[in-house]
C-alpha positions, 0 to 999 in steps of 0.5 A: 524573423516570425518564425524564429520568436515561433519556434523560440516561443513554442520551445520555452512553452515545452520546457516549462511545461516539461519542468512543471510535469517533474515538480508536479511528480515529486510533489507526488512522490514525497506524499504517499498517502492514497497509494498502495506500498510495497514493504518487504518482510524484513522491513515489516518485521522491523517495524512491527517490533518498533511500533505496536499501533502498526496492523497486520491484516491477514486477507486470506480465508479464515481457513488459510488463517487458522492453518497459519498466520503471521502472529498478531495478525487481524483477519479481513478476507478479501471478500469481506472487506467492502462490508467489514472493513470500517468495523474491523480496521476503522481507523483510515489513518493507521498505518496497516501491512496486507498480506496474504498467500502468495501476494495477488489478493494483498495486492488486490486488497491494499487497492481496495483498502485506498479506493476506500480512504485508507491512506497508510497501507502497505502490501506485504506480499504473500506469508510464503516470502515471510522468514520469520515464525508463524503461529497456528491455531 
């Protein structure tokens, strides 16, 4: 009889803590500020025509940059964003899209930016995937 109520007790203790872990990870889910987001260019594009307050940060080299950038974009290479990111983007609420060539440094910078405090940041990925036109300077 010990070990039925045992075996009873071990498996309702398994089940909540089971159910805790879901509620806890929904919880998390529904609250995206600190993580990194993934946007695609058409949704980027959407709502960057929508909202004017959204930045576009641009974390290529200001060389890639003036060869090409996606227009209204702010420039922050990756290098510099651990000393220039609360003058150049000093709003940690502001919701911001990073992108760069290819994807690997906006990855790398959107991370950056959340370690930081930033808390709306979206990775665009890299300009090679944006359809839509460019501007050069």
């Amino acid at each position: 009889m010990k070990k039925i109520i045992f075996v009873l007790l071990i498996i309702i203790s398994l089940l909540m803590i089971s159910c805790s872990t879901a509620n806890n990870k929904n919880a998390e889910d529904s609250d995206d500020a600190g993580k990194v987001l993934m946007i695609t260019p058409e949704k980027a594009k959407e709502n960057l025509e929508e909202n004017e307050a959204i930045v576009l940060l641009d974390v290529r080299s200001v060389t890639e940059y003036e060869a090409e950038h996606i227009k209204g974009a702010v420039l922050l290479p990756l290098d510099e964003i651990a000393e220039k990111a609360n003058e150049v983007v000093p709003d940690q609420k502001q919701v911001y899209y990073v992108y760069c060539r290819s994807g690997n440094r906006s990855a790398t910078a959107a991370q950056l930016l959340v370690d930081m405090g930033y808390e709306k940041i979206y990775d665009l990925g890299g300009i090679i995937d944006w359809p839509y036109d460019t501007v050069k300077e």
